[in-house]
PDB file with SEQRES, HELIX, SHEET and CRYST1 records, atoms N, CA, C and O in Angstrom:
SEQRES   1 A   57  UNK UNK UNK UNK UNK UNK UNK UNK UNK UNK UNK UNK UNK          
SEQRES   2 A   57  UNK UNK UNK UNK UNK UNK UNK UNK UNK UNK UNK UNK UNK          
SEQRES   3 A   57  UNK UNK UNK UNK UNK UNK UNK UNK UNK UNK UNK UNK UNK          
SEQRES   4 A   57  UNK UNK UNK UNK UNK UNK UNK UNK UNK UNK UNK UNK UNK          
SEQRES   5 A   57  UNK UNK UNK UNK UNK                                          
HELIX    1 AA1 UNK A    2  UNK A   11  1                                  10    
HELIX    2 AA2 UNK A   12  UNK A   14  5                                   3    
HELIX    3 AA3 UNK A   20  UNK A   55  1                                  36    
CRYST1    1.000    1.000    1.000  90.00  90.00  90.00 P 1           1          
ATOM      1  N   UNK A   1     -22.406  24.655   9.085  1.00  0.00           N  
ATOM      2  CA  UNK A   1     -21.510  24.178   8.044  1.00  0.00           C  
ATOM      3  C   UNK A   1     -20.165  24.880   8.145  1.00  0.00           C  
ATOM      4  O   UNK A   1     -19.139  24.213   8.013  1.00  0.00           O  
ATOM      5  N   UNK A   2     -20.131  25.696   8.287  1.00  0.00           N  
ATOM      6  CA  UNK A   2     -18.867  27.077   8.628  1.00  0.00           C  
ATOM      7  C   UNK A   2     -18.105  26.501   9.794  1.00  0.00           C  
ATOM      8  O   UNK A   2     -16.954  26.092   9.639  1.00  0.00           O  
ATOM      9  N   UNK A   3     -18.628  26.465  10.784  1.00  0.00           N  
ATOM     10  CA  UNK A   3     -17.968  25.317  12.004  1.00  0.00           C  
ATOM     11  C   UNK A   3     -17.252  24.600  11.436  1.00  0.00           C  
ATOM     12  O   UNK A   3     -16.029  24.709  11.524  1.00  0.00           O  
ATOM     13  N   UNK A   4     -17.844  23.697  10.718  1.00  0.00           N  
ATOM     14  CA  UNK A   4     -16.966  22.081  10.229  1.00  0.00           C  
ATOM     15  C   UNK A   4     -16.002  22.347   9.729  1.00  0.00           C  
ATOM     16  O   UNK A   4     -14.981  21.776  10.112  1.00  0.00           O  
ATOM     17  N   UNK A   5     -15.948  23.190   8.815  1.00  0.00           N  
ATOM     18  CA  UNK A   5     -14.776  23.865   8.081  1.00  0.00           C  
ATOM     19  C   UNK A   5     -13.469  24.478   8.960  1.00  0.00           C  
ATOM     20  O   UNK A   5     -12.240  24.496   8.899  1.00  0.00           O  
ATOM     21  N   UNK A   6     -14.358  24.873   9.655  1.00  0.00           N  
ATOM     22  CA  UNK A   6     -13.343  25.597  10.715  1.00  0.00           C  
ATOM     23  C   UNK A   6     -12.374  24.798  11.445  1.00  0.00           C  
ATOM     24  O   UNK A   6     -11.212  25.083  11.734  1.00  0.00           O  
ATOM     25  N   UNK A   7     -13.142  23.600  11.730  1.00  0.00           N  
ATOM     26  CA  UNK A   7     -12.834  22.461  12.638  1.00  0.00           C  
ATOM     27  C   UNK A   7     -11.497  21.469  11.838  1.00  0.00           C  
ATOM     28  O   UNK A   7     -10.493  20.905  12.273  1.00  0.00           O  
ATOM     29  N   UNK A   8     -12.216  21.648  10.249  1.00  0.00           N  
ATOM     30  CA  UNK A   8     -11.327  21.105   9.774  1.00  0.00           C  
ATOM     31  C   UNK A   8      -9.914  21.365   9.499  1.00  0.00           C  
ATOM     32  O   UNK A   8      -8.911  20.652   9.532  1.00  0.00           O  
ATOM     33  N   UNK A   9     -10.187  22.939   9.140  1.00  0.00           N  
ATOM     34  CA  UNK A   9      -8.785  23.635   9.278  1.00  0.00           C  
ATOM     35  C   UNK A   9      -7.989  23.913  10.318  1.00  0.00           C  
ATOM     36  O   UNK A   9      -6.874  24.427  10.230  1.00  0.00           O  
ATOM     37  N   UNK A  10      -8.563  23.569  11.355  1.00  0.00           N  
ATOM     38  CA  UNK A  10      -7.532  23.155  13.155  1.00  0.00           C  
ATOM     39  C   UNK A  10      -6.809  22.265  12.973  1.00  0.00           C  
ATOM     40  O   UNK A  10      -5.602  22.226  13.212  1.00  0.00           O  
ATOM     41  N   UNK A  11      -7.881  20.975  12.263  1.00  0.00           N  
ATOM     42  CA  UNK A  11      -6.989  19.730  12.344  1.00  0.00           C  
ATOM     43  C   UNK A  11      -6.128  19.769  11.117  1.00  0.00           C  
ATOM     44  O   UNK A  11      -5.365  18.805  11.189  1.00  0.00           O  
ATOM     45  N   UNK A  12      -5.974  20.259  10.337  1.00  0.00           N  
ATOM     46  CA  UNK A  12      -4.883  20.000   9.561  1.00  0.00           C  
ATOM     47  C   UNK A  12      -3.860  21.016  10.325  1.00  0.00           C  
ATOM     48  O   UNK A  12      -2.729  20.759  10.738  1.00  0.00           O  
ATOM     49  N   UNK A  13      -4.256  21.691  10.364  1.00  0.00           N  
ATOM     50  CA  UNK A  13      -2.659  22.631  11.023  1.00  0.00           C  
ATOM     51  C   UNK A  13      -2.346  21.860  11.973  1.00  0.00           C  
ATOM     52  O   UNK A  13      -1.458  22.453  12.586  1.00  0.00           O  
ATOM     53  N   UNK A  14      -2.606  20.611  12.598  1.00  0.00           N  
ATOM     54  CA  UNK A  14      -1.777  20.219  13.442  1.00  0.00           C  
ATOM     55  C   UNK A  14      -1.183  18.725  13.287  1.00  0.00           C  
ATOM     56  O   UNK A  14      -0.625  17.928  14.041  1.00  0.00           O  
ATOM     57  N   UNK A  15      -1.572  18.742  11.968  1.00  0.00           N  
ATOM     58  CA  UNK A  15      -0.568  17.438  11.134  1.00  0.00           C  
ATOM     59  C   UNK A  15       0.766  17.659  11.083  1.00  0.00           C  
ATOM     60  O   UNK A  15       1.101  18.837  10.956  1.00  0.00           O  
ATOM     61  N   UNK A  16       1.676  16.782  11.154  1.00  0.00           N  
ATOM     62  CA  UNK A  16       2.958  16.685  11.220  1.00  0.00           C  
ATOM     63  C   UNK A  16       2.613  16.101   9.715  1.00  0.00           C  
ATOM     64  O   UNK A  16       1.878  15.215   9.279  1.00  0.00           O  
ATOM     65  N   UNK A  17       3.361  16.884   9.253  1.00  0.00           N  
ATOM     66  CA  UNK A  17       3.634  16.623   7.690  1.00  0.00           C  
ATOM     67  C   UNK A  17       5.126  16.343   7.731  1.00  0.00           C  
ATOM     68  O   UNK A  17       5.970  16.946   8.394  1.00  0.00           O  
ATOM     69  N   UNK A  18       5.354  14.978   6.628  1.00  0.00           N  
ATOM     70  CA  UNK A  18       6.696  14.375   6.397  1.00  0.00           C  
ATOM     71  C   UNK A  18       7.050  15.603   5.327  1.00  0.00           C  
ATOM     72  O   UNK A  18       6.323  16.329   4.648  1.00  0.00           O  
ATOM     73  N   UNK A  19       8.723  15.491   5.506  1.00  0.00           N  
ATOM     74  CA  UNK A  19       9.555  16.289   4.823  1.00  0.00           C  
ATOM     75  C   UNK A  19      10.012  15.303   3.348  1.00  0.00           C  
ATOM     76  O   UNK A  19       9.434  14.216   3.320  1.00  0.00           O  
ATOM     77  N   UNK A  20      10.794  15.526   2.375  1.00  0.00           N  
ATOM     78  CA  UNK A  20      10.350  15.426   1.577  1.00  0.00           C  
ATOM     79  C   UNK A  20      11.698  13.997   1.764  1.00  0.00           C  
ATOM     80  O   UNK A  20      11.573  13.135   0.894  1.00  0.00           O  
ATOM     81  N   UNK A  21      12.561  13.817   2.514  1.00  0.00           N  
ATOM     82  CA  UNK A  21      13.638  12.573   2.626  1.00  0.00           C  
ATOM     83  C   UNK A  21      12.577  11.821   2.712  1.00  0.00           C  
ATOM     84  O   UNK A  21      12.463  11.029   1.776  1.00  0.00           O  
ATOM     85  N   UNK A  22      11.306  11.772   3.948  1.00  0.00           N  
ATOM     86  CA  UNK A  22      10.713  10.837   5.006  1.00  0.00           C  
ATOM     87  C   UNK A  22       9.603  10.114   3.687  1.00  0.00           C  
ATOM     88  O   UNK A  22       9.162   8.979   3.506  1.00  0.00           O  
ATOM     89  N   UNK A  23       9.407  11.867   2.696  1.00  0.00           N  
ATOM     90  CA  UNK A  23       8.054  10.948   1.721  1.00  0.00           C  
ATOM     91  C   UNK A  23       8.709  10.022   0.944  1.00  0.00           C  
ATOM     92  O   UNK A  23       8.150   8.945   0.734  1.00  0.00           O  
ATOM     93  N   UNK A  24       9.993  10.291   0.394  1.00  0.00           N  
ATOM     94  CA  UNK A  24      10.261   9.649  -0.612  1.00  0.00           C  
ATOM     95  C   UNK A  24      10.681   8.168  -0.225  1.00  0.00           C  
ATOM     96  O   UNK A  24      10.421   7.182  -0.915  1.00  0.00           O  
ATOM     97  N   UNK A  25      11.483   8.151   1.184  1.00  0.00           N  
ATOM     98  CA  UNK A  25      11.882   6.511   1.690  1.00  0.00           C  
ATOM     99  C   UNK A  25      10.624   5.814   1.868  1.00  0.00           C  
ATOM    100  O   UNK A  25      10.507   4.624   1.574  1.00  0.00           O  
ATOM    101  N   UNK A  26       9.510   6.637   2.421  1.00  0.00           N  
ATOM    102  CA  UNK A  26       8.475   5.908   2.691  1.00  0.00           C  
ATOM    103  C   UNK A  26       7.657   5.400   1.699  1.00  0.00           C  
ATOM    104  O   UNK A  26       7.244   4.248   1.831  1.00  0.00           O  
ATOM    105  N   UNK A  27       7.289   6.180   0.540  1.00  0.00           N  
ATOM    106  CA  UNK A  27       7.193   5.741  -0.833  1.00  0.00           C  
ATOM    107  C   UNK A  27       7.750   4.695  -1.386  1.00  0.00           C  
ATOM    108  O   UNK A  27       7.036   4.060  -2.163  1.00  0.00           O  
ATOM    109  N   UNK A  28       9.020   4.265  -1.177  1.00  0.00           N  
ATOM    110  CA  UNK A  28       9.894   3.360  -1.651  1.00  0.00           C  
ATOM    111  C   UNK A  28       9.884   2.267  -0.577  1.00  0.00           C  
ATOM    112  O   UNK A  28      10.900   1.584  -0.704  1.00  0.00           O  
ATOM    113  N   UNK A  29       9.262   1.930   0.239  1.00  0.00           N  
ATOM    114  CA  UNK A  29       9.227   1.090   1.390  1.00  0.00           C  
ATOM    115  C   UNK A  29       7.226   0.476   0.615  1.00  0.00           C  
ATOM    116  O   UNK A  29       6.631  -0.593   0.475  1.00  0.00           O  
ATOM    117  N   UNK A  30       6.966   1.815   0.370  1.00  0.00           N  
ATOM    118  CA  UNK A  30       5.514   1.120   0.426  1.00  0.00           C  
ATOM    119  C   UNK A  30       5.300   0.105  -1.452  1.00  0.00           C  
ATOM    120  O   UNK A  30       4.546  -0.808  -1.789  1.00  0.00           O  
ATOM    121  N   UNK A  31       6.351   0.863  -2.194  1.00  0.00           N  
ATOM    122  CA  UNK A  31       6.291  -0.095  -3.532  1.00  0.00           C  
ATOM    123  C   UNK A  31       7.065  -1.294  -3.446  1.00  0.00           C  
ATOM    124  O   UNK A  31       6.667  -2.311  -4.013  1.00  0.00           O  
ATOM    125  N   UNK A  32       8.364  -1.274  -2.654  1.00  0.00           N  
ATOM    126  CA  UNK A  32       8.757  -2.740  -2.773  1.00  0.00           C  
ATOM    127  C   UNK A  32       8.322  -3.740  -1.993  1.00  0.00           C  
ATOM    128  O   UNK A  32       8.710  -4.903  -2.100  1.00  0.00           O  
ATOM    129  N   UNK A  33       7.137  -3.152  -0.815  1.00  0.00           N  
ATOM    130  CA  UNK A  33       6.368  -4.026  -0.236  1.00  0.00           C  
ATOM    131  C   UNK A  33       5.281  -4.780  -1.407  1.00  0.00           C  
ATOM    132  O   UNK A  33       5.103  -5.995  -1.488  1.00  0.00           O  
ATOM    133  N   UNK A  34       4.782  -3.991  -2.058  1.00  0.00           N  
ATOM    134  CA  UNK A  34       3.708  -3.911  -2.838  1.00  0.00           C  
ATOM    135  C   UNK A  34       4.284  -5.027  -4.251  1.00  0.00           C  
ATOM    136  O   UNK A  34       3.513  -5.841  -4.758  1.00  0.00           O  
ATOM    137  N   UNK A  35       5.732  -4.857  -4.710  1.00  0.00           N  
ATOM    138  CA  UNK A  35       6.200  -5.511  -5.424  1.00  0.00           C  
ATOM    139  C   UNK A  35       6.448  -7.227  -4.832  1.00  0.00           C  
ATOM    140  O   UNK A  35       6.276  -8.225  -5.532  1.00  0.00           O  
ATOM    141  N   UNK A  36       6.874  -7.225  -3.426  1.00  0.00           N  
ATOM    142  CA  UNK A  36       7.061  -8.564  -3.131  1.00  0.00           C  
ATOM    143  C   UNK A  36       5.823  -9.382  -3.162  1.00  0.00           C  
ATOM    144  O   UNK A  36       5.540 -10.415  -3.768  1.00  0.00           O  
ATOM    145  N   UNK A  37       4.859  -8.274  -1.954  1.00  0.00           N  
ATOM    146  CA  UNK A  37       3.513  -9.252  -2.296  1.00  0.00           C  
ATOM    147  C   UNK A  37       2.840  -9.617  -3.606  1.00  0.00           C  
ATOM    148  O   UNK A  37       2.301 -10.709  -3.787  1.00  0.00           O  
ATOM    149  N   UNK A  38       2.898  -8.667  -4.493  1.00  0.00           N  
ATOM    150  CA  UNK A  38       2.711  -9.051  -5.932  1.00  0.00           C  
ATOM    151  C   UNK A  38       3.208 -10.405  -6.310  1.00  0.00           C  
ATOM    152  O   UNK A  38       2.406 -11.273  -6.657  1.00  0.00           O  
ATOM    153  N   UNK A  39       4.816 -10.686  -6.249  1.00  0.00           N  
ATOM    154  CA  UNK A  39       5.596 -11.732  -6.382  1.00  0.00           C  
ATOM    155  C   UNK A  39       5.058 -12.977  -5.808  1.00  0.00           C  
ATOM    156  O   UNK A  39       4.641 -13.923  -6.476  1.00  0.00           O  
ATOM    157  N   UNK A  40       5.095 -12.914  -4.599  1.00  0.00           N  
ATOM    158  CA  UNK A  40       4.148 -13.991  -3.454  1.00  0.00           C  
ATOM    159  C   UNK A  40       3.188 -14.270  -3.907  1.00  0.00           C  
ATOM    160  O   UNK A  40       2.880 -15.440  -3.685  1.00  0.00           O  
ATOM    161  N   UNK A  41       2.164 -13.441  -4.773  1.00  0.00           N  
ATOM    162  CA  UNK A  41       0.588 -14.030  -5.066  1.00  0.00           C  
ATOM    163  C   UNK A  41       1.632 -14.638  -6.612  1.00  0.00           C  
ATOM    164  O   UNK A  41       1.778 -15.850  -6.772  1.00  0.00           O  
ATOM    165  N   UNK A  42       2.091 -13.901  -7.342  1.00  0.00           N  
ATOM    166  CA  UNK A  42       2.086 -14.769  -8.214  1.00  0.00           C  
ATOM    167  C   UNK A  42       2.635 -15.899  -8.271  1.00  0.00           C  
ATOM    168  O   UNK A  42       2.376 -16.678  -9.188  1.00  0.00           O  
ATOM    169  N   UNK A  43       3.601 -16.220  -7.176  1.00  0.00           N  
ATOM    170  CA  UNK A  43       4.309 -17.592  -6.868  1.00  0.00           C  
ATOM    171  C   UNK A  43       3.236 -18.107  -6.060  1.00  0.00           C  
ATOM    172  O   UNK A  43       3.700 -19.144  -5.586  1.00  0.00           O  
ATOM    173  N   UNK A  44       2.237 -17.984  -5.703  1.00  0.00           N  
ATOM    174  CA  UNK A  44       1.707 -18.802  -5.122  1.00  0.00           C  
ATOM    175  C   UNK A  44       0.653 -19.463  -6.010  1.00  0.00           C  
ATOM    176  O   UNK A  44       0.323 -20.643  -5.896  1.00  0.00           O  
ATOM    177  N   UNK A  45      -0.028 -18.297  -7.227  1.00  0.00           N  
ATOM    178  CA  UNK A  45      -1.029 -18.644  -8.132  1.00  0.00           C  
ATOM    179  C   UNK A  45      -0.869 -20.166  -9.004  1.00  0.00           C  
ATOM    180  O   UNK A  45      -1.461 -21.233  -9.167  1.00  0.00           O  
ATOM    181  N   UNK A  46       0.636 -19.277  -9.512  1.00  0.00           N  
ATOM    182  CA  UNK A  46       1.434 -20.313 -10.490  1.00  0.00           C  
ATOM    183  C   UNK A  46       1.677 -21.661  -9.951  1.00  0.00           C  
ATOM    184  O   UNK A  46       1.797 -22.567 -10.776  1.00  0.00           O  
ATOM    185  N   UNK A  47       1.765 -21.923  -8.760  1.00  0.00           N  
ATOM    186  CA  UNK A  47       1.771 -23.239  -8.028  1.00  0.00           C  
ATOM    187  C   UNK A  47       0.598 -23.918  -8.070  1.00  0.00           C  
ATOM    188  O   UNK A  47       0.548 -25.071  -8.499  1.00  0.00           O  
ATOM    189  N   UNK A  48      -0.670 -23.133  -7.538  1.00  0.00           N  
ATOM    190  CA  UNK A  48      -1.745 -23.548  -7.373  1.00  0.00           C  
ATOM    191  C   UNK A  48      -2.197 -24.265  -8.581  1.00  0.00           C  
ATOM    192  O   UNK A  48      -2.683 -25.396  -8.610  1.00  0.00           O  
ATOM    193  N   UNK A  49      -1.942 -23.339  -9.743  1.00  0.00           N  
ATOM    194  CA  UNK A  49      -2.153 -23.395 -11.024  1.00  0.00           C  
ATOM    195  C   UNK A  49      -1.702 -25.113 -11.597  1.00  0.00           C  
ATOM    196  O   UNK A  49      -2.410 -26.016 -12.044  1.00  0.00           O  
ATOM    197  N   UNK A  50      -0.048 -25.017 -11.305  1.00  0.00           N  
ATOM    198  CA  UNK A  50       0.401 -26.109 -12.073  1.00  0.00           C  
ATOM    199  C   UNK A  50      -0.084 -27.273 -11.092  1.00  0.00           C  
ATOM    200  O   UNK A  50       0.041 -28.347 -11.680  1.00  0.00           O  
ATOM    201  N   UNK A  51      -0.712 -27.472  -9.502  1.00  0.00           N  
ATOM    202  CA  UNK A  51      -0.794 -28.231  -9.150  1.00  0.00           C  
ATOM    203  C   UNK A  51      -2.522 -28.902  -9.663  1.00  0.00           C  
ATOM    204  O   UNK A  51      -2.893 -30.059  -9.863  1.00  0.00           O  
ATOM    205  N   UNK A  52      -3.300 -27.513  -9.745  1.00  0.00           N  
ATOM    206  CA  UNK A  52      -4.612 -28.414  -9.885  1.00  0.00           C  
ATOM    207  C   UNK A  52      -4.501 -28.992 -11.814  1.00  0.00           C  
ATOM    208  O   UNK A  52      -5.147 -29.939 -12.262  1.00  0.00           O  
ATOM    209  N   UNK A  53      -3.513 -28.105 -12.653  1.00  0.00           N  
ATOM    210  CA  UNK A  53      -3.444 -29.221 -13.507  1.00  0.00           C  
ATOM    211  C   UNK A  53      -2.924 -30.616 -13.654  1.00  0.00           C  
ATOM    212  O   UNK A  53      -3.150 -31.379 -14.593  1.00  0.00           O  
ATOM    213  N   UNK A  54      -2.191 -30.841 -12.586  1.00  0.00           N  
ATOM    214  CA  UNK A  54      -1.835 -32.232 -12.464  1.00  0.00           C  
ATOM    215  C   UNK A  54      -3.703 -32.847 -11.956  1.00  0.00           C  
ATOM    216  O   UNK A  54      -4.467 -33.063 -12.897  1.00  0.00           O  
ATOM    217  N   UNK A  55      -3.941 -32.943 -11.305  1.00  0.00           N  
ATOM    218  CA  UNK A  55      -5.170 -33.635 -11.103  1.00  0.00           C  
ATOM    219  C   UNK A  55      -6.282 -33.914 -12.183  1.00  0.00           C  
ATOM    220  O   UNK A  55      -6.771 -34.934 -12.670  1.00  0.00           O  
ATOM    221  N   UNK A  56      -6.510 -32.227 -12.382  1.00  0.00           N  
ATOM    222  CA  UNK A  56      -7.731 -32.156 -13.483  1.00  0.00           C  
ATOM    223  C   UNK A  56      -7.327 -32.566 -14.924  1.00  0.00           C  
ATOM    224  O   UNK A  56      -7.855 -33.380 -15.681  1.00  0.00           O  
ATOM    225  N   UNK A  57      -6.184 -31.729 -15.097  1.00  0.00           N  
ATOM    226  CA  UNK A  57      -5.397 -32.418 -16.227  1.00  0.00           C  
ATOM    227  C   UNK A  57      -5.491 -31.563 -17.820  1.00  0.00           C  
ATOM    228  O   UNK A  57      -4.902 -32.018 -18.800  1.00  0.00           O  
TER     229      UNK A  57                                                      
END                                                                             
């Protein structure tokens, strides 16, 4: 069990950790992705929506 631990603490010391410009653009890349696709499902729902009420009614 002591091994694994050990093993584990190798591999983090050899993470390249982002600085704090790289977290924050990347943060902001990953919400306005997250915001468009949001947008997209709901423009797509709302379509779906008003189209199967034309049929069903």
């Amino acid at each position: 069990m002591g091994g694994f631990f050990k093993g584990v603490k190798a591999e983090v010391k050899k993470v390249s950790w982002p600085n704090k410009k790289e977290l924050v653009n990347h943060t902001a890349v990953v919400i306005a992705v997250c915001a468009i696709m949001a947008l997209l499902v709901w423009i797509l729902d709302s379509g779906l929506h008003a189209l199967l009420s034309l049929f069903i009614g």
